[in-house]
N, C-alpha and C positions, 0 to 999 in steps of 0.2 A: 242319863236321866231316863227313867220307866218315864211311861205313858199316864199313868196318874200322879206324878208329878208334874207332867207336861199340861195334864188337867186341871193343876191347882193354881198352876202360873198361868195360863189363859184368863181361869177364874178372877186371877186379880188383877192378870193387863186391862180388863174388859167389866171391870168392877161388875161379873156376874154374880148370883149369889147361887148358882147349883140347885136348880129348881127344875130340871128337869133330866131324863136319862141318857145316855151319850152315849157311843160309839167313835172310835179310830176305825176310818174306812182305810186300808192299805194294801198294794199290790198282792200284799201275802198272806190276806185276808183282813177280820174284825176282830179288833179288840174292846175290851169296855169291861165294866164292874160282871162279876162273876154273879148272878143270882137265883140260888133254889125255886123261888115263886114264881117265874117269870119262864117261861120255855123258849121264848125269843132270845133270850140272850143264851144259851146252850152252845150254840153254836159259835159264840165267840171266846178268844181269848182272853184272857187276866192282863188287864192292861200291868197289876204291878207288876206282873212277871217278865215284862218285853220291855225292853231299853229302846229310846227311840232311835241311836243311831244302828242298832240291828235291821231296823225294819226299813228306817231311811236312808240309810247309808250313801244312797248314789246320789252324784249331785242333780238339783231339780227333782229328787223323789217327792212322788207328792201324800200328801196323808188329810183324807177328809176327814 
């Protein structure tokens, strides 16, 4: 499962409706939506590009 998928099943555990910007805090850095406008988000990765058991892999890995 990528990490905006992992974002759309939150969205619905937690009947959020995506009303604000996000980030995956993770040992191996941040992931989150990729965007031109925004110069904060540069520095992180394409959540769809990263599966989360890549980044979580170990047990108890934690992912803000």
């Amino acid at each position: 499962m990528t990490l905006d998928l992992m974002h759309e099943v939150l969205q619905a555990a937690f009947d959020w409706y995506d009303c604000h910007l996000h980030s995956f805090e993770i040992v191996c850095g941040e992931y989150g939506v990729p965007s031109e406008d925004d110069d904060d988000w540069a520095e992180r990765g394409d959540e769809s590009a990263v599966a989360l058991a890549r980044v979580a892999a170990a047990e108890k890995a934690k992912v803000v």
